[in-house]
C-alpha positions in Angstrom: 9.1 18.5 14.6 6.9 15.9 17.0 3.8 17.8 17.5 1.0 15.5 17.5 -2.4 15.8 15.5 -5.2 17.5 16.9 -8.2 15.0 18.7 -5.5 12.4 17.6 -6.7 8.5 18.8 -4.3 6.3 20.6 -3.8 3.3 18.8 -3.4 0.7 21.2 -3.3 -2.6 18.8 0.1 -3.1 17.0 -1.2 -5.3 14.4 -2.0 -4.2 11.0 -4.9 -5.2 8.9 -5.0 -5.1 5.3 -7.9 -6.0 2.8 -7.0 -6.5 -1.1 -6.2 -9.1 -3.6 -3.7 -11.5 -3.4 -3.2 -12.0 -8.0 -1.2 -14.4 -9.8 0.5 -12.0 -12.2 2.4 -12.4 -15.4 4.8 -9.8 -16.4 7.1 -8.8 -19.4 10.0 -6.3 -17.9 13.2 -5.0 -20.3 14.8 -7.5 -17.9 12.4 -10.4 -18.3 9.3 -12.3 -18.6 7.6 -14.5 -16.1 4.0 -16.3 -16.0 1.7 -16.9 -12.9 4.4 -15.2 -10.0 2.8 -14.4 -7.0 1.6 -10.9 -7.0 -1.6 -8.1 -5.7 -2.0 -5.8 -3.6 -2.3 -7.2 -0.4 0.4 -9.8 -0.6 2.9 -6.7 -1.3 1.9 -4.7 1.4 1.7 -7.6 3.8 5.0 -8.7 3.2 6.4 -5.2 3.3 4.6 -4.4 6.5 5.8 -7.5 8.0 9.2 -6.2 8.8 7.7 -3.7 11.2 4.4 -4.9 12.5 2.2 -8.2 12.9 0.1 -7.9 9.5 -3.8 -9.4 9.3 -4.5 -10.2 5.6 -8.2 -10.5 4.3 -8.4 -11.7 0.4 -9.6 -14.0 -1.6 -8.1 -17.1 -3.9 -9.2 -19.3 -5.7 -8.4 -23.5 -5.9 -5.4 -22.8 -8.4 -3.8 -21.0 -5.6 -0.8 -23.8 -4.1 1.0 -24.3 -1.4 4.4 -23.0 -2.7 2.3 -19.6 -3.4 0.9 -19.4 0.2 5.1 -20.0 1.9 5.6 -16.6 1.6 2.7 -15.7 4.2 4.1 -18.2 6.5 7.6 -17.4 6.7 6.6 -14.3 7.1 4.4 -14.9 10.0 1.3 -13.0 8.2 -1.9 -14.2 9.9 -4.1 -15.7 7.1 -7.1 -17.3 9.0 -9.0 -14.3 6.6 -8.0 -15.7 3.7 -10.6 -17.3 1.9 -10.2 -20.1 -1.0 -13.1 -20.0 -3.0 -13.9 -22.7 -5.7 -12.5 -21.4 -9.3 -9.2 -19.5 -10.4 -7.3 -16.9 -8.2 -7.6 -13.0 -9.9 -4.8 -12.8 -12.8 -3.1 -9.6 -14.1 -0.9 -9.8 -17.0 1.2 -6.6 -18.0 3.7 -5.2 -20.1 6.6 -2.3 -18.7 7.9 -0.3 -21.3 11.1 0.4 -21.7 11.3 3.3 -19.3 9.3 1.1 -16.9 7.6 4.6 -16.0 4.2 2.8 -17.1 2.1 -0.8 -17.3 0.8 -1.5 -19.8 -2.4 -3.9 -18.9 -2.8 -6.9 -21.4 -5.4 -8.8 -20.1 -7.4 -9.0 -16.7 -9.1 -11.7 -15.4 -11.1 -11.1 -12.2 -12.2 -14.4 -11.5 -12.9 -15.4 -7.7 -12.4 -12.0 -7.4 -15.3 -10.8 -8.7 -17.7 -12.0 -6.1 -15.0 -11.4 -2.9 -17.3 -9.9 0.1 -14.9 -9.4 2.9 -15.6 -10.8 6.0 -13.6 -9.9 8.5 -12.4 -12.4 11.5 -13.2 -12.0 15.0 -10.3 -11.9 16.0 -9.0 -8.9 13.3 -12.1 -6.4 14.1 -10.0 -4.8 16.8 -7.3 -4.4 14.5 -5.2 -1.0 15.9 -4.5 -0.1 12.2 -6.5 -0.8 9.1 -5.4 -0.6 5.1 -7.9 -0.6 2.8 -6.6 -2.1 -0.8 -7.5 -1.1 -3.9 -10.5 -2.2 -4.0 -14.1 -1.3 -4.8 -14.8 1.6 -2.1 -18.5 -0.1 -1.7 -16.3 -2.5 -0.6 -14.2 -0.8 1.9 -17.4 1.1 3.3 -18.4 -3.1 4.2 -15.3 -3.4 5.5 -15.0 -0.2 7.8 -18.6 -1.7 9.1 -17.4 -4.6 10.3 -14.5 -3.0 12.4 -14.8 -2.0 16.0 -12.9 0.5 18.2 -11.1 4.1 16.4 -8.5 2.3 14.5 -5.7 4.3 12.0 -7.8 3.8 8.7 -5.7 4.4 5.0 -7.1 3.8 1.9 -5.9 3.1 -1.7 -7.8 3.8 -4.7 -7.3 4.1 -8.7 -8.8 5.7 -11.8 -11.4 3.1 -12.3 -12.9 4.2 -8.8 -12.8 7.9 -9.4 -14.2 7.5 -12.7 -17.2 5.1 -12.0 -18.1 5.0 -8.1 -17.3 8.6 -7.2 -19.6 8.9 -4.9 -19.2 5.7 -2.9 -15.5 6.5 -3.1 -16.3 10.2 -1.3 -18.2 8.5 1.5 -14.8 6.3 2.3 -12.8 9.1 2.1 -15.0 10.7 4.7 -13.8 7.9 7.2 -10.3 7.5 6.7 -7.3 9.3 8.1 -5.1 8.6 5.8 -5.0 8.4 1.5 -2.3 6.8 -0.5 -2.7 7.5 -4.1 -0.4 8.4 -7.1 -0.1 11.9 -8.5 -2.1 10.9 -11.8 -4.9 9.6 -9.3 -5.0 13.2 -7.2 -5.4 15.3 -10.0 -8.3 13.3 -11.7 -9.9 12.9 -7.8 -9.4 16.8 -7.5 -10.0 17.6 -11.2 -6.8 19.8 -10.6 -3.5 19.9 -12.7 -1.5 21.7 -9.2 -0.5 19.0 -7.0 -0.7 21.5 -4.0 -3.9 23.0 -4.8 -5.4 19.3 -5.1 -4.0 17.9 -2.0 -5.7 20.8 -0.2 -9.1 19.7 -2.5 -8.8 16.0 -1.4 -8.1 16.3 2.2 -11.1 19.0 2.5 -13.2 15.5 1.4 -11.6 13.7 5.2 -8.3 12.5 5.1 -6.1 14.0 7.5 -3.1 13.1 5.6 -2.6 12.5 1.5 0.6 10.4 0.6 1.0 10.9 -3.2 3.5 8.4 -4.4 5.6 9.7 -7.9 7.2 6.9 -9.0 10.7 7.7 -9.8 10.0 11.2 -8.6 9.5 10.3 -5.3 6.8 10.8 -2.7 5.2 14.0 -1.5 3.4 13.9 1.9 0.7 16.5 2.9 -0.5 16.9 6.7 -2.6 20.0 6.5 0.6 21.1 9.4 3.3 20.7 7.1 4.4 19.1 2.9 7.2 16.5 2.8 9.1 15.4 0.1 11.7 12.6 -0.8 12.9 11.3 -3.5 12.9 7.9 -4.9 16.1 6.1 -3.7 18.5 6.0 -6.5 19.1 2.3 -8.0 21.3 0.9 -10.5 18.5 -1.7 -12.0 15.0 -1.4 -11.6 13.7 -4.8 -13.0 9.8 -5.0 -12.4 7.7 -1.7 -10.7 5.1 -4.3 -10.1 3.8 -3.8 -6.4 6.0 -0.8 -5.5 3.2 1.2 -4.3 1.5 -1.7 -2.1 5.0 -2.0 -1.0 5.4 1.6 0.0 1.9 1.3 1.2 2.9 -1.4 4.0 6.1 -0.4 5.3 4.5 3.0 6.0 1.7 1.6 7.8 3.6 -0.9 9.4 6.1 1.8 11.1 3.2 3.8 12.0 2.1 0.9 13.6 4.4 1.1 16.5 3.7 4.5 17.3 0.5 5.2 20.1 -0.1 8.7 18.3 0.4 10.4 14.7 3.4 12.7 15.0 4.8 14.5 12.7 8.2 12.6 13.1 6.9 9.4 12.9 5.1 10.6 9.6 8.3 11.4 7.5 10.2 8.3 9.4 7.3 6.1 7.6 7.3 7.9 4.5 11.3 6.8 4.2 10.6 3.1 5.3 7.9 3.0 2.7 10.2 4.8 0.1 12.5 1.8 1.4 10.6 -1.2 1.1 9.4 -0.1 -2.4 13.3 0.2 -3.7 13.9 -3.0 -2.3 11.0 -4.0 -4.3 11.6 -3.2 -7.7 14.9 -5.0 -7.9 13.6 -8.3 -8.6 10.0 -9.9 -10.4 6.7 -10.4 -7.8 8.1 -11.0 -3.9 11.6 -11.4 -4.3 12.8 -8.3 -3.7 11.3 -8.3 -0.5 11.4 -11.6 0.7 14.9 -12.2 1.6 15.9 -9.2 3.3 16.7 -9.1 6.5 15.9 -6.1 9.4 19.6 -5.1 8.9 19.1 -5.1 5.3 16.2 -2.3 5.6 17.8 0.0 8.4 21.0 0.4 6.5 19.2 1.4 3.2 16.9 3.7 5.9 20.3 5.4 6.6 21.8 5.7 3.0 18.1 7.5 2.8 19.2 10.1 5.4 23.0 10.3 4.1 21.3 11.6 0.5 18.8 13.9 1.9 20.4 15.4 4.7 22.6 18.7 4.1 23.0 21.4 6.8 22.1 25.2 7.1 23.8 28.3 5.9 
């Protein structure tokens, strides 16, 4: 299947830009506990996406944000000239899995620098070939969509807290976004429908082109309007910390899609595995070090284990 979307763009910048928060987290797993690790949603899907694609990041943190906590961008070679260090304490999250590590459990939030984040992007990011758009206030991502030139590849993110209290800003994004990545919880309060399928259909009649609802341990399910496809989640002996596994899936499917000129419906499912990938890799260790040490190799041979437990042939 490689038939191409209709009055598709071509997308002729690699790079991928992403806007979010970059959170000092602490989390309490079955497996562990750890205070102030590195964590949000735009250091996970930068890091991910890094594998596959130069990565833009656009956040903010505050003067408690160090050195040590900033290596990760570098070794990674993540542009940060739009990330801004604003005077007080970097956004905290502090969590609690339970013992099925199915759900979070929020303990306290502190929004802190956060709070008062106005992205502004770079000059040199505005022509950004491929845009992600964190979970963050969609007033927000409607500034941010202003500020960038050209047709680039826009996804979103979103949660409950949106849909519940800034519907209508959040509709207005959705009109100007190709694609939405969003758990199955999150579609059927944006829908107000219990059927997956019939909300899909609901959601992408509001502008995306293309849902991507992520299940957790159930997998993914992809909707194009052309076709559904479903994986899923790669089967792992430990799963320590969930923390950032959607961000994660988030940026190593934009950052394949990245290195394609035109949405096809290949390079669709092939991103859909790397994301389903990067995620796995993810949620074997706390904060980044799932993802931080692997190497290229290490992702295409997972890639293939992928295919090996999905393929089967025809009667």
């Amino acid at each position: 299947m490689t038939s191409s979307f209709a009055n598709s763009s071509q997308f002729t910048e690699s790079s991928v830009l992403v806007v979010g928060s970059v959170a000092l987290d602490s989390v309490k797993t079955p497996f562990g506990e750890f205070d102030d690790i590195l964590g949000g949603s735009a250091t996970y899907f930068s890091v991910a996406a890094s594998f596959f694609s130069p990565v833009k990041v656009v956040a903010v943190v505050g003067s408690d944000f160090l050195e040590d906590h900033s290596d990760i961008f570098k070794r990674h070679n993540i542009d940060t000239d739009g990330l801004e260090y604003a005077e007080g304490k970097t956004f905290r999250w502090k969590g609690e899995y339970s013992p099925d590590m199915n759900e979070a459990h929020t303990l306290d939030t502190q929004l802190n620098v956060f709070e008062t984040f106005k992205p502004q992007i770079p000059a040199s990011y505005k022509t950004s070939g491929h845009v992600f758009l964190g979970n963050i206030d969609p007033e927000l991502q409607l500034q941010v969509l202003e500020q960038i030139e050209g047709s680039p590849l826009v996804a979103c993110d979103t949660m409950n807290f949106w849909i519940e209290g800034k519907i209508d800003a959040l509709k207005r994004i959705l009109s100007k976004v190709r694609i939405l990545i969003i758990n199955d919880q999150e579609v059927r309060m944006l829908a107000q429908e219990t059927n997956l399928v019939i909300a899909a259909h609901k959601i992408m009649a509001m502008g995306p082109q293309i849902l991507v609802v992520k299940r957790g341990e159930y997998g993914v399910l992809m909707f194009t309007g052309q076709s559904t496809f479903g994986v899923p989640a790669f089967p792992l002996e430990k799963v320590v910390d969930p923390t950032g596994a959607g961000d994660s899936f988030a940026g190593g499917f934009m950052g394949h899609l990245a290195n394609y000129q035109h949405l096809t419906d290949d390079a669709l499912r092939r991103a859909v595995i790397f994301g389903s990938v990067m995620a796995s890799f993810n949620v074997e260790q706390f904060s980044l070090d799932g993802l931080s040490k692997l190497t290229r190799s290490d992702i295409d041979i997972r890639f293939k284990r992928f295919k090996d437990l999905t393929h089967f042939e025809p009667i």
